[in-house]
N, C-alpha and C positions, 0 to 999 in steps of 0.2 A: 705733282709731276711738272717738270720744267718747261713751259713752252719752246717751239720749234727754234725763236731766237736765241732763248736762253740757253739751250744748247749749242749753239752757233751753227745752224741749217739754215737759215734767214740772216739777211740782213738786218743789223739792226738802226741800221737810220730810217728811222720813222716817216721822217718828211722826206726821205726822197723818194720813198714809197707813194707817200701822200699825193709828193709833186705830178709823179705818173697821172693820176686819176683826175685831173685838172682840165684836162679836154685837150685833144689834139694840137690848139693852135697854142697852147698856153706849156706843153712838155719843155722842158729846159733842158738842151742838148747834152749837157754834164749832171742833172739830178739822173736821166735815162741811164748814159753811160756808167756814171758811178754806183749805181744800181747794178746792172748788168757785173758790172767788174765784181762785187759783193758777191752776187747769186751765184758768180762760178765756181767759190770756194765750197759750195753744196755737191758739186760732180769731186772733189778731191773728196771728200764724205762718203759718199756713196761707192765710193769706190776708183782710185784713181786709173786703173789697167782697164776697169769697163768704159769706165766715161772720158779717158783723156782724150780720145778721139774729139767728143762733142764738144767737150771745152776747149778744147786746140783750133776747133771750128769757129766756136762763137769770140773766142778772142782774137780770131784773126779778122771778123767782120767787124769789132770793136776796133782795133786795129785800125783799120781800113776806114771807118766812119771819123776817128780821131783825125789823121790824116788830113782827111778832105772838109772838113769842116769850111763853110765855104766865110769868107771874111766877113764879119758884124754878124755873123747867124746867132740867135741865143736860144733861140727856139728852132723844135724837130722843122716846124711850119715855115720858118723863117729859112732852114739849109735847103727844103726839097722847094723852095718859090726860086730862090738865088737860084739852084741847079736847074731847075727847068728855063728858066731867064736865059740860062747861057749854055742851055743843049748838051748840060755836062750829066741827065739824069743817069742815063742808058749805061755809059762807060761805066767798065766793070772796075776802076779803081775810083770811085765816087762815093760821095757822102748815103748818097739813095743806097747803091747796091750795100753795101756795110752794115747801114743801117736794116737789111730787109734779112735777115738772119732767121 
């Protein structure tokens, strides 16, 4: 039987998987995202009339986090230090709120 990837229900980029699990300060703002962009094709799977809501949701926090990326961030650690630096955590079209999906 085919595993979850091999059916196309996972992503199969291994290491951006990987990247995730690296520890907070070490997450790579685009291995997350390009993750995340992957994983939504699971809700078109599952069903796109039950789940398009969910995924119309998280791609607009994707969305919104792409956006705001704040300049030289390469890490998650690296966008939420920048935004707290410059009082921009809170506002609802920011790197933080996008990201907190």
């Amino acid at each position: 039987m085919a595993n979850a990837a091999e059916q196309g229900l996972l992503p199969r980029n291994r290491e951006q998987w990987i990247a995730l699990g690296a520890g907070a300060d070490k997450i790579e703002i685009q291995a997350l995202l390009g993750t995340v962009k992957e994983l939504l094709t699971l809700f078109d799977l599952l069903g796109g009339a039950v789940f398009g809501r969910v995924k119309a949701d998280i791609q607009g926090n994707v969305d919104k986090a792409e956006r705001n990326i704040p300049p030289g961030a390469v890490t998650v650690a690296d966008a939420f230090r920048a935004e707290c630096d410059s009082k921009k955590e809170k506002k609802d079209d920011s790197f933080s709120v996008g990201i907190l999906w």
